[in-house]
PDB file of N, H, CA, C and O in Angstrom:
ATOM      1  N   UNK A   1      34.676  48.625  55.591  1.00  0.00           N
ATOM      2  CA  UNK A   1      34.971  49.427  54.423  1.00  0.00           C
ATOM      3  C   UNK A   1      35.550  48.547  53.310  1.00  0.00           C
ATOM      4  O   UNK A   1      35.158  48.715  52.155  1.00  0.00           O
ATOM      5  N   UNK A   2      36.576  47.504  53.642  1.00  0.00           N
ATOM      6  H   UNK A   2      36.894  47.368  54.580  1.00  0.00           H
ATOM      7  CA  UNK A   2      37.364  46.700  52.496  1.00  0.00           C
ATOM      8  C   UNK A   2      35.791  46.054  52.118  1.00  0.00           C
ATOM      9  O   UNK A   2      35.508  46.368  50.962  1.00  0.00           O
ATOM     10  N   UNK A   3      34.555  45.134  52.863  1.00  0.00           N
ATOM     11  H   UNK A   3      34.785  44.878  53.802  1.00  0.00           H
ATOM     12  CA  UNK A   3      34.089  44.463  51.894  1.00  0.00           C
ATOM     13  C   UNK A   3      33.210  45.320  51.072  1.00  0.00           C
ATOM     14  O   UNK A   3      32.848  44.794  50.020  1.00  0.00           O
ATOM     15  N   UNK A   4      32.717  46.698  51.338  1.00  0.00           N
ATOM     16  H   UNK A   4      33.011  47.126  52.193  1.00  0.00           H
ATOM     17  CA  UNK A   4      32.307  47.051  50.398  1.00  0.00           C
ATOM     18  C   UNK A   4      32.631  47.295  49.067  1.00  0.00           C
ATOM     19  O   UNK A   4      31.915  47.343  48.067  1.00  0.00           O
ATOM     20  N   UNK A   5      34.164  47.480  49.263  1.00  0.00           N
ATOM     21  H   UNK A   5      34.746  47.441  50.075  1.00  0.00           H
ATOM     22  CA  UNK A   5      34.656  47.590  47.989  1.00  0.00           C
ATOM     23  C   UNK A   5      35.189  46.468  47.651  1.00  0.00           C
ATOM     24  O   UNK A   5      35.554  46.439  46.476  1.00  0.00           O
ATOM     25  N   UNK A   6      35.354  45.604  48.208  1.00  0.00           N
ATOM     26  H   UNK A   6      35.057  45.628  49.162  1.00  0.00           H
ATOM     27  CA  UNK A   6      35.246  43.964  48.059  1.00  0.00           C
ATOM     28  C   UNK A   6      33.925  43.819  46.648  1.00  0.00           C
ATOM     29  O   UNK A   6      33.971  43.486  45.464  1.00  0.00           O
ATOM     30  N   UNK A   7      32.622  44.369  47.792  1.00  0.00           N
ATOM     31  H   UNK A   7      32.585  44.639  48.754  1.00  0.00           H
ATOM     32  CA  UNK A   7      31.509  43.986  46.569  1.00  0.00           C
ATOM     33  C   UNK A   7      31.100  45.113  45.495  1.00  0.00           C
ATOM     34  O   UNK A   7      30.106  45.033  44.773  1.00  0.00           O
ATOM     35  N   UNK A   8      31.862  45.992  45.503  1.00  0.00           N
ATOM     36  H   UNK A   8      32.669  46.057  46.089  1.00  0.00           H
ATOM     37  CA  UNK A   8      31.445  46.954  44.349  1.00  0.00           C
ATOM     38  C   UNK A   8      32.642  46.210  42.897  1.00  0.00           C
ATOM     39  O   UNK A   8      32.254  46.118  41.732  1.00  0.00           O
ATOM     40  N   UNK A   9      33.736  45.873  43.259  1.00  0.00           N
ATOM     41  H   UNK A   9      34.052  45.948  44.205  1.00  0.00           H
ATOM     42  CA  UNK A   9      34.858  45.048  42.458  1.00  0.00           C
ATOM     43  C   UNK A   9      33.699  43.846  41.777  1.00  0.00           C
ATOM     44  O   UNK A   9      33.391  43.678  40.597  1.00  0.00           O
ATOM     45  N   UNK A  10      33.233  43.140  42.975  1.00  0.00           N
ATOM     46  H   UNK A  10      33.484  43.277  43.934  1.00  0.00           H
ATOM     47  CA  UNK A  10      32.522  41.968  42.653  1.00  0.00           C
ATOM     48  C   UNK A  10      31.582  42.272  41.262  1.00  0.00           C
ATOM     49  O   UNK A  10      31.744  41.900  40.100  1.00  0.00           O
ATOM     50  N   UNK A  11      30.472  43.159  41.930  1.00  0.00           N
ATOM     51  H   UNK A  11      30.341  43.461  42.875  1.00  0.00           H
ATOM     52  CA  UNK A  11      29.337  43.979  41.010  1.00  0.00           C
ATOM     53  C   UNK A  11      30.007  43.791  39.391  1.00  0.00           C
ATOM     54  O   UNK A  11      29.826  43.025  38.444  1.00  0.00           O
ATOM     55  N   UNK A  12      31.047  45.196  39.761  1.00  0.00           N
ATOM     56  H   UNK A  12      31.194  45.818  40.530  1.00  0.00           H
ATOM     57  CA  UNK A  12      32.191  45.023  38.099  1.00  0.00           C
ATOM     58  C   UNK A  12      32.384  44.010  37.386  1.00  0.00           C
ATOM     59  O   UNK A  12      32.110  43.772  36.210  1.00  0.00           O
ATOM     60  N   UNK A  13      32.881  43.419  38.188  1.00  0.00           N
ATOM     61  H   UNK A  13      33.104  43.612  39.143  1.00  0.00           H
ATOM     62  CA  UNK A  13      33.696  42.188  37.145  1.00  0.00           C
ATOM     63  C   UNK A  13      32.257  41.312  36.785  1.00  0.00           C
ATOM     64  O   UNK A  13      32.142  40.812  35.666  1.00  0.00           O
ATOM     65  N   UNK A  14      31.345  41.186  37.648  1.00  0.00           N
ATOM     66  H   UNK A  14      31.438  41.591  38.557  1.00  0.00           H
ATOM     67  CA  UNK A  14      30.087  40.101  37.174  1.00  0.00           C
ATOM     68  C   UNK A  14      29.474  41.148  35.539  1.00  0.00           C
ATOM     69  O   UNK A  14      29.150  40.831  34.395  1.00  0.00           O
ATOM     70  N   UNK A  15      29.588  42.504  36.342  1.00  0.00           N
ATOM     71  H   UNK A  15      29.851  42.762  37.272  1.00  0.00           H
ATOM     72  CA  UNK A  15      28.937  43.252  34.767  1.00  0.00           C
ATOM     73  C   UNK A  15      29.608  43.222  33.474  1.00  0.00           C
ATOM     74  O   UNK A  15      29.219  43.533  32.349  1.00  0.00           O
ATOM     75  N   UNK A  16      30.682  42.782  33.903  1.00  0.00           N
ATOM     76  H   UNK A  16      30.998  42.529  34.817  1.00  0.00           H
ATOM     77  CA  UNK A  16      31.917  43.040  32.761  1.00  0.00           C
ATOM     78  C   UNK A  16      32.098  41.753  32.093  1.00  0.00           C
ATOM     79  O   UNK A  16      32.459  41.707  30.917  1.00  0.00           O
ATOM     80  N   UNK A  17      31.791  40.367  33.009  1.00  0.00           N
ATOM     81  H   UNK A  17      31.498  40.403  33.964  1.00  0.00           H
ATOM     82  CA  UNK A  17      31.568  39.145  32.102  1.00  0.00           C
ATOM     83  C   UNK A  17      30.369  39.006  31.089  1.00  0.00           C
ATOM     84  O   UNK A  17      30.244  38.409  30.020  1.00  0.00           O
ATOM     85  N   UNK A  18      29.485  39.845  31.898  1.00  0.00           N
ATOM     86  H   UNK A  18      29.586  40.331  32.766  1.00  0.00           H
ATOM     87  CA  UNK A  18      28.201  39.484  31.362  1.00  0.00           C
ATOM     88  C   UNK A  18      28.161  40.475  29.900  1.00  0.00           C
ATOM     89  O   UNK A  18      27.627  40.132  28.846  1.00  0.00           O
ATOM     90  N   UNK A  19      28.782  41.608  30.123  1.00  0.00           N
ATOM     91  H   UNK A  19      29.216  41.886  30.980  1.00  0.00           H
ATOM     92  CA  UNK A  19      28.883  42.493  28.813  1.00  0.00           C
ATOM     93  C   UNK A  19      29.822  41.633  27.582  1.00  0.00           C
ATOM     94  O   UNK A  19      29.477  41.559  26.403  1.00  0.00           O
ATOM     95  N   UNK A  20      31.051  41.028  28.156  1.00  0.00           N
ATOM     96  H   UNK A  20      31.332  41.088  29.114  1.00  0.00           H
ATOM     97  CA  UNK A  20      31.776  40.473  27.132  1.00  0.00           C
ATOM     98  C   UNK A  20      31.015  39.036  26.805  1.00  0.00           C
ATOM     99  O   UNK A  20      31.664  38.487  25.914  1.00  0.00           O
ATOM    100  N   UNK A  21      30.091  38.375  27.122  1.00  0.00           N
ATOM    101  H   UNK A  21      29.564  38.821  27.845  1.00  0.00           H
ATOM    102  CA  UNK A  21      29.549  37.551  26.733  1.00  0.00           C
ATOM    103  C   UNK A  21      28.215  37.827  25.496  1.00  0.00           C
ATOM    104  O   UNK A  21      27.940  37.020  24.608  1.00  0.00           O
ATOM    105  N   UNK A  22      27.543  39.115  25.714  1.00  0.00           N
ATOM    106  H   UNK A  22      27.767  39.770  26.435  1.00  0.00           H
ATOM    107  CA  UNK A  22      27.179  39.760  24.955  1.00  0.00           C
ATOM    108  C   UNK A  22      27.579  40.089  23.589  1.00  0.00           C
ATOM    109  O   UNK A  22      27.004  39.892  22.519  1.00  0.00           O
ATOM    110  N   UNK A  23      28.834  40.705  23.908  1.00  0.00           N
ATOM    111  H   UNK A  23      29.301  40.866  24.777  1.00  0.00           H
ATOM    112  CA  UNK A  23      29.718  41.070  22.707  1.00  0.00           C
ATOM    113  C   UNK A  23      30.176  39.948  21.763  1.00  0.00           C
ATOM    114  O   UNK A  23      30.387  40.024  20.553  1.00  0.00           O
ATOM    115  N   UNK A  24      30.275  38.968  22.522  1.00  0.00           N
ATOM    116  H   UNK A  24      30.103  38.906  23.506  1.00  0.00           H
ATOM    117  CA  UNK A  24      30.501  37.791  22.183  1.00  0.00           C
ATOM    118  C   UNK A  24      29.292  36.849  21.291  1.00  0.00           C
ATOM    119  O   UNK A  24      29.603  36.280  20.245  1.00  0.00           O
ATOM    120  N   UNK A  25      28.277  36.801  21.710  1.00  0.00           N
ATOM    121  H   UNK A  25      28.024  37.264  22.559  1.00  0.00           H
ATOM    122  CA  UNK A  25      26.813  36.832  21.082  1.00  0.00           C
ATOM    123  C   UNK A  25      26.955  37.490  19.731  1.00  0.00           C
ATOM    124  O   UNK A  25      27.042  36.872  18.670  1.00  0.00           O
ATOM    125  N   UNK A  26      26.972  39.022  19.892  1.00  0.00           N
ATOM    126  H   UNK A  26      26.901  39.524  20.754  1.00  0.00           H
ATOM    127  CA  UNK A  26      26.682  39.560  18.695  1.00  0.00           C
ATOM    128  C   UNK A  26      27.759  39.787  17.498  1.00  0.00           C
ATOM    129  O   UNK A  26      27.413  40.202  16.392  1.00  0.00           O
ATOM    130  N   UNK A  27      29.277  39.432  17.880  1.00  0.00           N
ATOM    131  H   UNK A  27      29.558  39.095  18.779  1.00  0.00           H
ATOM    132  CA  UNK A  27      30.184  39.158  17.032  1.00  0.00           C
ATOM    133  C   UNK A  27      29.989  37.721  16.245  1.00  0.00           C
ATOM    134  O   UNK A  27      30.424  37.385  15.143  1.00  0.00           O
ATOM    135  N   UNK A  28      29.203  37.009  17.170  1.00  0.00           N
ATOM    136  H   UNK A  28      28.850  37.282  18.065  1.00  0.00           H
ATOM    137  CA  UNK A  28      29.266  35.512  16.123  1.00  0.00           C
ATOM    138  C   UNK A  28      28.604  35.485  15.188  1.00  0.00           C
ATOM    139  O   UNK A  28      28.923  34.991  14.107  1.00  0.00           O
ATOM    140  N   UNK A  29      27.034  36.291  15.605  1.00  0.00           N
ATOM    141  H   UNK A  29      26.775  36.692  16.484  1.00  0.00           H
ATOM    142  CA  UNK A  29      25.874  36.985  14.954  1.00  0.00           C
ATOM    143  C   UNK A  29      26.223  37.438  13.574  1.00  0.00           C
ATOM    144  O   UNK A  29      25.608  37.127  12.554  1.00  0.00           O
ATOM    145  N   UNK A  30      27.418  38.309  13.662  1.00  0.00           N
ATOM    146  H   UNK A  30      27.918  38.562  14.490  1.00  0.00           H
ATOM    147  CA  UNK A  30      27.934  39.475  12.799  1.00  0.00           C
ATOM    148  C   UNK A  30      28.706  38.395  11.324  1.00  0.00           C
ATOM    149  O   UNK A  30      28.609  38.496  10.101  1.00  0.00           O
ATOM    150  N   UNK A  31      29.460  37.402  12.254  1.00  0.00           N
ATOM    151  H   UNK A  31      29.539  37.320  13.247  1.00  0.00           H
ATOM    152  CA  UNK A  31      30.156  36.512  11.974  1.00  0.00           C
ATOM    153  C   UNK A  31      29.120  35.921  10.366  1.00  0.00           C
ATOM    154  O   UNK A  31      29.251  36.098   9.155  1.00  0.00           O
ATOM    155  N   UNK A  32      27.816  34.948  11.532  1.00  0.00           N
ATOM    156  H   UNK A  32      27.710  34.805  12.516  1.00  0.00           H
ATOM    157  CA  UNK A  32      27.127  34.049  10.383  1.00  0.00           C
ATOM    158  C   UNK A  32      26.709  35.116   9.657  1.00  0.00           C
ATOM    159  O   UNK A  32      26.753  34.803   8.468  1.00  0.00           O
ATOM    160  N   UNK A  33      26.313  36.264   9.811  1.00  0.00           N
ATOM    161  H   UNK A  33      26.277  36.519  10.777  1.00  0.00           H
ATOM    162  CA  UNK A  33      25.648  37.274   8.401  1.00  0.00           C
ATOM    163  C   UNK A  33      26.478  37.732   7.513  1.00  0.00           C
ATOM    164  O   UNK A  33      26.038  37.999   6.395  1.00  0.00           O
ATOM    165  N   UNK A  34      27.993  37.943   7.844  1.00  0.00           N
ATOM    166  H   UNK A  34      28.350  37.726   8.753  1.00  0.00           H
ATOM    167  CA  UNK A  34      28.666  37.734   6.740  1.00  0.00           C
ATOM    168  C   UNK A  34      29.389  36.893   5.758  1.00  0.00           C
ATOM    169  O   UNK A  34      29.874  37.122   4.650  1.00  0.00           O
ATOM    170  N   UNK A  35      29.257  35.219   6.971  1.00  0.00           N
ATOM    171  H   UNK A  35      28.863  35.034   7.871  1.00  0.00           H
ATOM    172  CA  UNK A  35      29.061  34.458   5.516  1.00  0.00           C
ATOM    173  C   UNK A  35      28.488  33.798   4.954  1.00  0.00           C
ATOM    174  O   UNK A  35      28.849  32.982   4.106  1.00  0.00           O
ATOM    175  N   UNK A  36      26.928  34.184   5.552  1.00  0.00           N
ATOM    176  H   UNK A  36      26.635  34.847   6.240  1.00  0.00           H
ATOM    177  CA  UNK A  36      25.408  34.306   4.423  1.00  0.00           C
ATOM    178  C   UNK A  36      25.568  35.250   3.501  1.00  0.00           C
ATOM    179  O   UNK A  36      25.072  35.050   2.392  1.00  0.00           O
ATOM    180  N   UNK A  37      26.383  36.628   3.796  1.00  0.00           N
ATOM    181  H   UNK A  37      26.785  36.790   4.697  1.00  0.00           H
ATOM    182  CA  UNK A  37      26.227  37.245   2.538  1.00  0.00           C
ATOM    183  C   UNK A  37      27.308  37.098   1.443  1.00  0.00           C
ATOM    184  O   UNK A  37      26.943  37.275   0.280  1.00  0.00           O
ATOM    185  N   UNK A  38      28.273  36.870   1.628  1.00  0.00           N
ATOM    186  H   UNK A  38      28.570  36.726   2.572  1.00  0.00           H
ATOM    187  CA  UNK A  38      29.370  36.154   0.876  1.00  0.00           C
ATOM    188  C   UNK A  38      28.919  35.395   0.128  1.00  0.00           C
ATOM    189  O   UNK A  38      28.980  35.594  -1.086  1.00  0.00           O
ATOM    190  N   UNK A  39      28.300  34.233   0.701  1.00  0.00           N
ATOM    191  H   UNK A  39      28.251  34.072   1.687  1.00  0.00           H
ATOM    192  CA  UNK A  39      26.955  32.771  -0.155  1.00  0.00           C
ATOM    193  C   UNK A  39      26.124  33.666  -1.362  1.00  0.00           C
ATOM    194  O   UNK A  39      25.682  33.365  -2.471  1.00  0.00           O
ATOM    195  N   UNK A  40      26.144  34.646  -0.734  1.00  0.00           N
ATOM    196  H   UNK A  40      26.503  34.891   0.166  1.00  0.00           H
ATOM    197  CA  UNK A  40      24.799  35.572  -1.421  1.00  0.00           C
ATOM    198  C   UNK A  40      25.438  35.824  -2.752  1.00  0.00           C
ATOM    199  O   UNK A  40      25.093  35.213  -3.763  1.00  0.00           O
ATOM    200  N   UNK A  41      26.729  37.078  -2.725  1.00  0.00           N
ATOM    201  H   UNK A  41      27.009  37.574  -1.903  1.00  0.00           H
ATOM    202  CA  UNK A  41      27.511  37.460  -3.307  1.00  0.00           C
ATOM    203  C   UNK A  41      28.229  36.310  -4.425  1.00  0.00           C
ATOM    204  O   UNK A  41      28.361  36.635  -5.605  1.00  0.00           O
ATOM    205  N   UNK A  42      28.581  35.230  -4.031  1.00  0.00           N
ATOM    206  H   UNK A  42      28.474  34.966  -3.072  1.00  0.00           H
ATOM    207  CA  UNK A  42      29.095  34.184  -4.940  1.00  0.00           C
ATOM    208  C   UNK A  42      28.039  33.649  -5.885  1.00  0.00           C
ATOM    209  O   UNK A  42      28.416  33.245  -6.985  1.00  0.00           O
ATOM    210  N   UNK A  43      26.716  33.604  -5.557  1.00  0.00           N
ATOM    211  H   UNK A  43      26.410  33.932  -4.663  1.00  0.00           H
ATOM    212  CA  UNK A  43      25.796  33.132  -6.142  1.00  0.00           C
ATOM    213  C   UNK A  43      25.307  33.964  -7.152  1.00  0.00           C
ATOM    214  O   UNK A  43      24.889  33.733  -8.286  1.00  0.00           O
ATOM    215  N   UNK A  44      25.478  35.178  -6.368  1.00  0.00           N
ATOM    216  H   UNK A  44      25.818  35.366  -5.447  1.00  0.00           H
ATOM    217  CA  UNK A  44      24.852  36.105  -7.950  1.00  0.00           C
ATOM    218  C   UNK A  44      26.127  36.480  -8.913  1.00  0.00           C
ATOM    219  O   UNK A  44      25.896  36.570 -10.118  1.00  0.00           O
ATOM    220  N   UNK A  45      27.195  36.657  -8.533  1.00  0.00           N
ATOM    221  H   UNK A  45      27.382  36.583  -7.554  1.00  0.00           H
ATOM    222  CA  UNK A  45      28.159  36.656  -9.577  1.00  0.00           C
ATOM    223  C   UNK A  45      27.944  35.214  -9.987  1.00  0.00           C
ATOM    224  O   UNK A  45      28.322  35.173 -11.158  1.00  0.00           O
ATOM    225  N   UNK A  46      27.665  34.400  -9.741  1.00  0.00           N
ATOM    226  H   UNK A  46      27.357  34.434  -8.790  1.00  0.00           H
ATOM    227  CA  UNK A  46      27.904  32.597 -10.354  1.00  0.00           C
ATOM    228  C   UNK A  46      26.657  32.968 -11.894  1.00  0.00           C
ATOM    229  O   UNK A  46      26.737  32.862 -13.118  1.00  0.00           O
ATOM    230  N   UNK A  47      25.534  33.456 -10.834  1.00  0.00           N
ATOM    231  H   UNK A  47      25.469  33.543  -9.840  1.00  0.00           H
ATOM    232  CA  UNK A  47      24.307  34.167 -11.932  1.00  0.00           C
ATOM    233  C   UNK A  47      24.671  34.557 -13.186  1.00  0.00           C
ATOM    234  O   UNK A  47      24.637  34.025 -14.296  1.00  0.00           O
ATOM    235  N   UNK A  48      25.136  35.924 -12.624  1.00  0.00           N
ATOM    236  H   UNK A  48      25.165  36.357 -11.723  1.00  0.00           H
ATOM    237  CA  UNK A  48      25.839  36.970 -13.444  1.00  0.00           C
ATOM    238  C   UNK A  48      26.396  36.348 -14.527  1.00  0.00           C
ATOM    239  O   UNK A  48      25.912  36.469 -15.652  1.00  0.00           O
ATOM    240  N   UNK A  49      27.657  35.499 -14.224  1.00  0.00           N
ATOM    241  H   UNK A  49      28.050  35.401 -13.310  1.00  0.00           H
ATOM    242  CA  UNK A  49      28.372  34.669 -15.113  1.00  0.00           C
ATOM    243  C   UNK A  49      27.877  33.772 -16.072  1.00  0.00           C
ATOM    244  O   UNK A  49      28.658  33.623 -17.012  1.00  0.00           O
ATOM    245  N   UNK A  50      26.715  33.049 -16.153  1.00  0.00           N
ATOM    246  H   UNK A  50      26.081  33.170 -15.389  1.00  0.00           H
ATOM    247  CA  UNK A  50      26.195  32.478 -16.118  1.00  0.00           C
ATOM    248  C   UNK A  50      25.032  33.154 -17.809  1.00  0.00           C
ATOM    249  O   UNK A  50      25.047  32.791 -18.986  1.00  0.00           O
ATOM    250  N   UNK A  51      24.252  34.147 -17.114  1.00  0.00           N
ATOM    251  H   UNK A  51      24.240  34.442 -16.158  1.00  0.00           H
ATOM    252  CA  UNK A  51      23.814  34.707 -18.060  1.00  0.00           C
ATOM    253  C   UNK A  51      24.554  35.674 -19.427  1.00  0.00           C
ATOM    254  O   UNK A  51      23.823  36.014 -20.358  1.00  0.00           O
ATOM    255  N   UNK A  52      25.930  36.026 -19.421  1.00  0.00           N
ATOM    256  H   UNK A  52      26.524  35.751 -18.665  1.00  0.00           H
ATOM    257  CA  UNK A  52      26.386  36.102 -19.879  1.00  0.00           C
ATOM    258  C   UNK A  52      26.915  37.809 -19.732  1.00  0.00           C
ATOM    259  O   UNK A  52      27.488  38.482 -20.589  1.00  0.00           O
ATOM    260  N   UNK A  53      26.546  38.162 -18.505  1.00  0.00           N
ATOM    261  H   UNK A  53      26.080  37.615 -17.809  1.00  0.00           H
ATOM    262  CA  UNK A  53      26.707  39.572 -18.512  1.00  0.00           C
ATOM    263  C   UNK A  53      28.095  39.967 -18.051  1.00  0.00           C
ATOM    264  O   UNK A  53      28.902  39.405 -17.311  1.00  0.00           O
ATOM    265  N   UNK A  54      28.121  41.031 -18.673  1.00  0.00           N
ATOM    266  H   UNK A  54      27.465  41.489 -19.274  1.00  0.00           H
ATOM    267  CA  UNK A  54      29.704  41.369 -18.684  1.00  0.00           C
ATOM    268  C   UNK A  54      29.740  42.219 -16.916  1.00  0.00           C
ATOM    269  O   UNK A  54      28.962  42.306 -15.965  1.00  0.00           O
ATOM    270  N   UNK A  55      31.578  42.859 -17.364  1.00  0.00           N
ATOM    271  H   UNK A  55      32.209  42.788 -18.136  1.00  0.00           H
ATOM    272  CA  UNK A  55      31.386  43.512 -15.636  1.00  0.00           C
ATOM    273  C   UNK A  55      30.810  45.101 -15.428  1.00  0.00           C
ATOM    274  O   UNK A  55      30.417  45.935 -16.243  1.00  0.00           O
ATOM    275  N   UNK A  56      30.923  45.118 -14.206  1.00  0.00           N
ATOM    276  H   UNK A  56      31.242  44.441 -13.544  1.00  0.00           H
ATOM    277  CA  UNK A  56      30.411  46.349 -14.022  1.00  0.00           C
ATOM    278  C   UNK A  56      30.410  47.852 -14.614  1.00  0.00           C
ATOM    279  O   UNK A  56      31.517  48.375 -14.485  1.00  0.00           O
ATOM    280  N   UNK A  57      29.603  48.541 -15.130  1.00  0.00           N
ATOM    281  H   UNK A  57      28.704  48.116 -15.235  1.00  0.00           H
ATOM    282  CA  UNK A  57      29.638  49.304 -16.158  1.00  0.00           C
ATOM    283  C   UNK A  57      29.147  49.036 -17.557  1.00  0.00           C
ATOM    284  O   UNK A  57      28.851  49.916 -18.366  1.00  0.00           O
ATOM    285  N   UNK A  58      29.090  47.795 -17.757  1.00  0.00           N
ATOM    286  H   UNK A  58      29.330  47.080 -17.100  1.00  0.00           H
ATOM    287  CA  UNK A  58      28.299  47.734 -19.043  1.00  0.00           C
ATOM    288  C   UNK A  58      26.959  47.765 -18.724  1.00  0.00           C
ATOM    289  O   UNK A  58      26.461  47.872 -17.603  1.00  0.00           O
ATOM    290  N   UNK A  59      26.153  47.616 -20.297  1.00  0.00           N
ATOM    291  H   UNK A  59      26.557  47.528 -21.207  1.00  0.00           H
ATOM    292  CA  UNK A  59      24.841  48.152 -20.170  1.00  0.00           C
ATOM    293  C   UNK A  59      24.175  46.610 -20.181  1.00  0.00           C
ATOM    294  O   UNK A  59      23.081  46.376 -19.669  1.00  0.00           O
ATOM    295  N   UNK A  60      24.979  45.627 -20.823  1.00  0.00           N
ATOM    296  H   UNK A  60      25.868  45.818 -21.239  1.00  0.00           H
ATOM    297  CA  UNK A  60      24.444  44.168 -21.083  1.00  0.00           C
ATOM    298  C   UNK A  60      22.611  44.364 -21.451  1.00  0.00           C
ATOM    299  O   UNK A  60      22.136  45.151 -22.270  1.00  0.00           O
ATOM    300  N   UNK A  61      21.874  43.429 -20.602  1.00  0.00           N
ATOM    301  H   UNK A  61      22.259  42.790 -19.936  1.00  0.00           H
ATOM    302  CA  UNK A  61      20.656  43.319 -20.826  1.00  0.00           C
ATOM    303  C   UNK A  61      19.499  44.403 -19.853  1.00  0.00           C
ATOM    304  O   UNK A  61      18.327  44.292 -19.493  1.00  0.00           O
ATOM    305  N   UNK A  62      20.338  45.220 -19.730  1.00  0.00           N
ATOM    306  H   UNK A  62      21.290  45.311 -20.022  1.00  0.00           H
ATOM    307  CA  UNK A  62      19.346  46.009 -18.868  1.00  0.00           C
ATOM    308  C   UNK A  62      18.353  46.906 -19.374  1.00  0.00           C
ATOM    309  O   UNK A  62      18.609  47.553 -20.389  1.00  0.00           O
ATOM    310  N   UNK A  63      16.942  47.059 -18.630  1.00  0.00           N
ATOM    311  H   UNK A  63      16.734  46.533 -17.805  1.00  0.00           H
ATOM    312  CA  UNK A  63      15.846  47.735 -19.609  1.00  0.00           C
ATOM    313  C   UNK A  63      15.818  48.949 -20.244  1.00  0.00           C
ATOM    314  O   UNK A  63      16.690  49.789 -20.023  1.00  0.00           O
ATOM    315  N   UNK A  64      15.072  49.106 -20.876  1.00  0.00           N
ATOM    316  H   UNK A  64      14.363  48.424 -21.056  1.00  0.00           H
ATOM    317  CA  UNK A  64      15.632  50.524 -21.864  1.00  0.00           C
ATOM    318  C   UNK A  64      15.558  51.659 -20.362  1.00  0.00           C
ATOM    319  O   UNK A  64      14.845  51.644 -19.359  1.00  0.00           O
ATOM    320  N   UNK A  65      16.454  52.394 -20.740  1.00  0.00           N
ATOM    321  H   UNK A  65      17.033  52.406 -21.555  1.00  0.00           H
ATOM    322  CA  UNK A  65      16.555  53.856 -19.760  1.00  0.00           C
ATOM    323  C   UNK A  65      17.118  53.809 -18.462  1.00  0.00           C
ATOM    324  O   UNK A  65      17.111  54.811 -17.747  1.00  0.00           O
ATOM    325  N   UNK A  66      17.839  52.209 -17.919  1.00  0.00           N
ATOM    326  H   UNK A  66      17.845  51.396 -18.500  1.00  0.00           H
ATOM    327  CA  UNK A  66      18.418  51.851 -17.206  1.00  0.00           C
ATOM    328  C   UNK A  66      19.850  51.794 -17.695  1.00  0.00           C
ATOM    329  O   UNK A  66      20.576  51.112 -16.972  1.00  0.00           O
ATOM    330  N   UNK A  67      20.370  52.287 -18.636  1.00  0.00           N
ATOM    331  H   UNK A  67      19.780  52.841 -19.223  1.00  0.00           H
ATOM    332  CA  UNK A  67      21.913  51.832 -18.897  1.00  0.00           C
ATOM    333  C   UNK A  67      22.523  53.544 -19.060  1.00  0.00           C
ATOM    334  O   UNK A  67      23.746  53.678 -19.052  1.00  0.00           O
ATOM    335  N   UNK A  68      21.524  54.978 -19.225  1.00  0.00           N
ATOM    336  H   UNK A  68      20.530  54.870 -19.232  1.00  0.00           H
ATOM    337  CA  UNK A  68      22.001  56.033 -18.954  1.00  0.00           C
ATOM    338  C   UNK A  68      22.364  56.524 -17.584  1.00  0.00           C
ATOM    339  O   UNK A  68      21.805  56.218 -16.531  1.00  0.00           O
ATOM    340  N   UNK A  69      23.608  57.508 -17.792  1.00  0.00           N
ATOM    341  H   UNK A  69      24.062  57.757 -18.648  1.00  0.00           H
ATOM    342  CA  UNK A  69      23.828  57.870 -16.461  1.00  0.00           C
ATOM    343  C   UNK A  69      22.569  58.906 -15.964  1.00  0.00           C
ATOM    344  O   UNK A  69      21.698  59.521 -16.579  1.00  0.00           O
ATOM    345  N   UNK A  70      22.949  58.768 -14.466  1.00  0.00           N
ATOM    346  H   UNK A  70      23.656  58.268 -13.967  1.00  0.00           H
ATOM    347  CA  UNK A  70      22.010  59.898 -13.547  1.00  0.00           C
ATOM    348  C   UNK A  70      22.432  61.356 -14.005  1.00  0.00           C
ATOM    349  O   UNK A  70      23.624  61.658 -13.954  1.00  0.00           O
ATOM    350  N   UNK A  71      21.590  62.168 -14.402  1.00  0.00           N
ATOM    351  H   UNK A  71      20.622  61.922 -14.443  1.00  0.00           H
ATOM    352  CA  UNK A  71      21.152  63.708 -14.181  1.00  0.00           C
ATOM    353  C   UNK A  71      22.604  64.467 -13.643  1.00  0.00           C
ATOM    354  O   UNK A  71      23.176  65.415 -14.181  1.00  0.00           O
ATOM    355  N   UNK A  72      23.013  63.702 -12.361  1.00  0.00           N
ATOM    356  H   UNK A  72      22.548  62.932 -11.924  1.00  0.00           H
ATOM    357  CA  UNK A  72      23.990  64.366 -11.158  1.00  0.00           C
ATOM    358  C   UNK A  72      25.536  64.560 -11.829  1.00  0.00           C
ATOM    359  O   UNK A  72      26.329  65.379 -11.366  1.00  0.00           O
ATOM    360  N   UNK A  73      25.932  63.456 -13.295  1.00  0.00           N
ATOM    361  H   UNK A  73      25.288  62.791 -13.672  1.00  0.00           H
ATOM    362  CA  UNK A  73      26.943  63.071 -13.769  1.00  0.00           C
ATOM    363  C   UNK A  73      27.589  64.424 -14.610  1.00  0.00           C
ATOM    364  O   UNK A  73      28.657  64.324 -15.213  1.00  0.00           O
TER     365      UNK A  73
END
């Protein structure tokens, strides 16, 4: 009776490394995509800056009928 539950403990803990190694995988994953998008984010404000556009809410260079608000406002 003890080794069965000897190997059902065993079973666990092997499933439970193998899950946190997983987790582990996809947190690093999570990790590099947010600071590819950060890269992303700095670059287009660098843009932004760059072309001379002001901050959010102005109409700057945007095409005609793009600088009114939505219908919903």
């Amino acid at each position: 009776m003890s080794n069965d539950r000897t190997d059902r403990l065993e079973e666990r803990l092997v499933w439970l490394e193998r899950h946190v190694a997983e987790q582990d995988k996809a947190m690093l994953g999570l990790h590099e995509d947010n600071l590819r998008l950060q890269r992303a984010l700095t670059a287009l404000r660098l843009r932004l800056a760059e072309s001379g556009g002001g901050p959010a809410g102005e109409a700057g260079d945007l095409p005609e009928g793009m600088d009114e608000r939505p219908p919903h406002y």
